[in-house]
C-alpha positions as CSV (number, residue, x, y, z in Angstrom):
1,X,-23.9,60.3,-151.6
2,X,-20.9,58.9,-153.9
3,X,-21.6,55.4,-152.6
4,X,-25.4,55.7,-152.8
5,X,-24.8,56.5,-156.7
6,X,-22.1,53.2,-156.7
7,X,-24.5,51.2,-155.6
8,X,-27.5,52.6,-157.7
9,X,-25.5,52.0,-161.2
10,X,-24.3,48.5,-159.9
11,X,-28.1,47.3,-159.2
12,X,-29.4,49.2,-162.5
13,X,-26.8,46.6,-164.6
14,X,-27.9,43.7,-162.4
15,X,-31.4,44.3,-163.7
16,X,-29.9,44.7,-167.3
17,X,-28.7,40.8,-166.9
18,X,-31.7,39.7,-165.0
19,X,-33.8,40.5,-168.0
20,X,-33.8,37.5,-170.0
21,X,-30.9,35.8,-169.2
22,X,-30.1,35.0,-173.1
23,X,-28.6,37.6,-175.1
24,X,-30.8,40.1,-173.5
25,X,-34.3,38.9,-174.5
26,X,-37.2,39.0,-172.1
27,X,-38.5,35.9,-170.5
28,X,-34.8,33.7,-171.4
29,X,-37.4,31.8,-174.0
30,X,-35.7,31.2,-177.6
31,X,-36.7,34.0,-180.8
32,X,-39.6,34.3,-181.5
33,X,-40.6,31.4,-184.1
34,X,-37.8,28.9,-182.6
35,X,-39.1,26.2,-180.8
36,X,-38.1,25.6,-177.2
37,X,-35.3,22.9,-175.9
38,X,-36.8,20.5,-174.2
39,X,-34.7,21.0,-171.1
40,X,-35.9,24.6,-170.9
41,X,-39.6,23.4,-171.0
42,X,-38.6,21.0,-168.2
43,X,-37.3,23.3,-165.6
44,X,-40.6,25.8,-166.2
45,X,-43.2,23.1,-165.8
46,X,-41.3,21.1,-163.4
47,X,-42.5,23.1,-160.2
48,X,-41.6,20.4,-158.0
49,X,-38.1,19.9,-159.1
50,X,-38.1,16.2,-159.3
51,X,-36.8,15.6,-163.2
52,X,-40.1,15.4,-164.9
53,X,-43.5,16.4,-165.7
54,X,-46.7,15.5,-163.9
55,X,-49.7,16.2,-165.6
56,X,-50.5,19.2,-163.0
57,X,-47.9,20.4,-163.9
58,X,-48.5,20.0,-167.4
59,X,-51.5,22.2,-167.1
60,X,-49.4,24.8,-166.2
61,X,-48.3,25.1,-170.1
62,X,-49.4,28.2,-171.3
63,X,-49.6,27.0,-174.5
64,X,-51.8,23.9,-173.2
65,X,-50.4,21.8,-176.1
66,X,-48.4,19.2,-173.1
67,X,-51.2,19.0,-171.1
68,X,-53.2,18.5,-174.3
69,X,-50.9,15.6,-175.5
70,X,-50.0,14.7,-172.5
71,X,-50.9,10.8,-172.6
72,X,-49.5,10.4,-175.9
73,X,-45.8,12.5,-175.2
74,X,-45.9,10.1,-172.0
75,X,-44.5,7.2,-173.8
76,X,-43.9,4.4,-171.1
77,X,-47.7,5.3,-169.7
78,X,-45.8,5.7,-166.3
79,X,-47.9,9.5,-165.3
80,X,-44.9,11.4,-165.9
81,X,-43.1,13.2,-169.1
82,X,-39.1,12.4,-168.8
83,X,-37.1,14.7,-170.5
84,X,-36.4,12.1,-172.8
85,X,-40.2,11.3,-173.8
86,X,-40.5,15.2,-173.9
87,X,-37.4,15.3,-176.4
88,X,-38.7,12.5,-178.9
89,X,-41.8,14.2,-178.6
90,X,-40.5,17.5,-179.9
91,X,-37.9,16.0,-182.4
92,X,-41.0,13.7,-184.1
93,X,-39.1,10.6,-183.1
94,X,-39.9,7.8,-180.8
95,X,-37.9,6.1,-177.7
96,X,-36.4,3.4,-178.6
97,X,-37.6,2.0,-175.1
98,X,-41.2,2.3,-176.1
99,X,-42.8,-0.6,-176.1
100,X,-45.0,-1.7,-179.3
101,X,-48.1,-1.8,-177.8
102,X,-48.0,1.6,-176.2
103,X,-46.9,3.0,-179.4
104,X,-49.9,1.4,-181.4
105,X,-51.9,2.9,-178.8
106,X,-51.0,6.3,-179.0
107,X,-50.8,6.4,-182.7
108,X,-53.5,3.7,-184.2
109,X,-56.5,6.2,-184.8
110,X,-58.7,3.9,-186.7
111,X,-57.8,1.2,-183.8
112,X,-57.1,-1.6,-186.2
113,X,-53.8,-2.9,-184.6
114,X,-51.9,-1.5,-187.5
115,X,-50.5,1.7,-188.3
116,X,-50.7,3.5,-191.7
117,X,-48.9,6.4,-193.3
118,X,-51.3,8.9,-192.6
119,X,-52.0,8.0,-189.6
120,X,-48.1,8.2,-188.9
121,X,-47.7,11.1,-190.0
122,X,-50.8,12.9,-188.0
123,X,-48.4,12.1,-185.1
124,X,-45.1,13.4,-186.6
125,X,-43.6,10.2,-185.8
126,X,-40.3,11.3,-188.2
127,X,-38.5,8.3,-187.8
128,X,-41.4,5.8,-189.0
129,X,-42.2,8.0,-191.7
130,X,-38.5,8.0,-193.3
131,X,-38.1,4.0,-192.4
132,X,-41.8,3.1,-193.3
133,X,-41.0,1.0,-196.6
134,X,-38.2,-1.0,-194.8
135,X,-40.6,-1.9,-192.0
136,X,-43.4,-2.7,-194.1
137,X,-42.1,-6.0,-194.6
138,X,-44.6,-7.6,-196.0
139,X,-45.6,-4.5,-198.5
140,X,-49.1,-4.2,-197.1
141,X,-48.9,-0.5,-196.6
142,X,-49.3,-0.6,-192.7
143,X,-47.0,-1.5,-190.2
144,X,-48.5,-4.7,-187.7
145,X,-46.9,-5.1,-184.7
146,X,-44.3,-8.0,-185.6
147,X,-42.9,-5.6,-188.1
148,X,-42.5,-3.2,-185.5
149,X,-40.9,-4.9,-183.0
150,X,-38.5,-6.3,-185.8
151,X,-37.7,-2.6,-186.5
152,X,-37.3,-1.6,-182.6
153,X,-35.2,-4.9,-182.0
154,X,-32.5,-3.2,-184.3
């Protein structure tokens, strides 16, 4: 009986640490109102453990919002989100692999080839919005894609 009791107050603390795995909180997400790492998005949606997101497995976000953006947080166009692309994605930066025209594509709404503040901002691209005056060259107010690839050649 004395062992049966052992062994019942050992499994009842396992459970303790099983539930959450982060300072006690359920599910091991962060607080409520703190946006999740990008690695800890990563290993939930990765179901086939091979490093990165495919967009089935994208659908499997609960909040939809990867699967929703998935084309545009998949930077290099290659069908998968790297931890990488899913990082800038959630910092409001961009790779500085990204090539120029992908970029234009997943951020030109109007489709003129150039990007404007606006439309920069829509797409929380931080690093463009803070540089946008020294990579508007020319002082047109949008950035073409010379000035860009200037900027990303840095």
């Amino acid at each position: 009986m004395k062992s049966f009791l052992v062994l019942l107050a050992f499994a009842g603390s396992l459970s303790v640490f099983s539930q959450g795995g982060r300072g006690g909180r359920q599910g091991g997400g962060p607080p409520n109102g703190e946006q999740p790492e990008a690695s800890e998005i990563l290993k939930l949606l990765d179901t086939n453990n091979d490093g990165k997101i495919e967009a089935r497995e994208a659908a499997n976000d609960r909040r939809g919002k990867i699967a929703e953006d998935f084309e545009e947080i998949d930077i290099d166009g290659d069908g998968f989100v790297s931890l990488e692309e899913l990082e800038a994605s959630l910092n409001g930066t961009v790779l500085k692999s990204v090539t120029v025209e992908k970029l234009l594509e997943a951020i030109d709404h109007d489709g003129d080839g150039m990007l404007n503040e606006l439309e920069i901002a829509a797409k929380d691209q931080r690093d463009l919005m803070a540089d946008f005056k020294t990579i508007d060259r020319n002082g047109d107010a949008q950035l073409d894609e010379e000035e860009l690839k200037a900027y990303y050649q840095k």
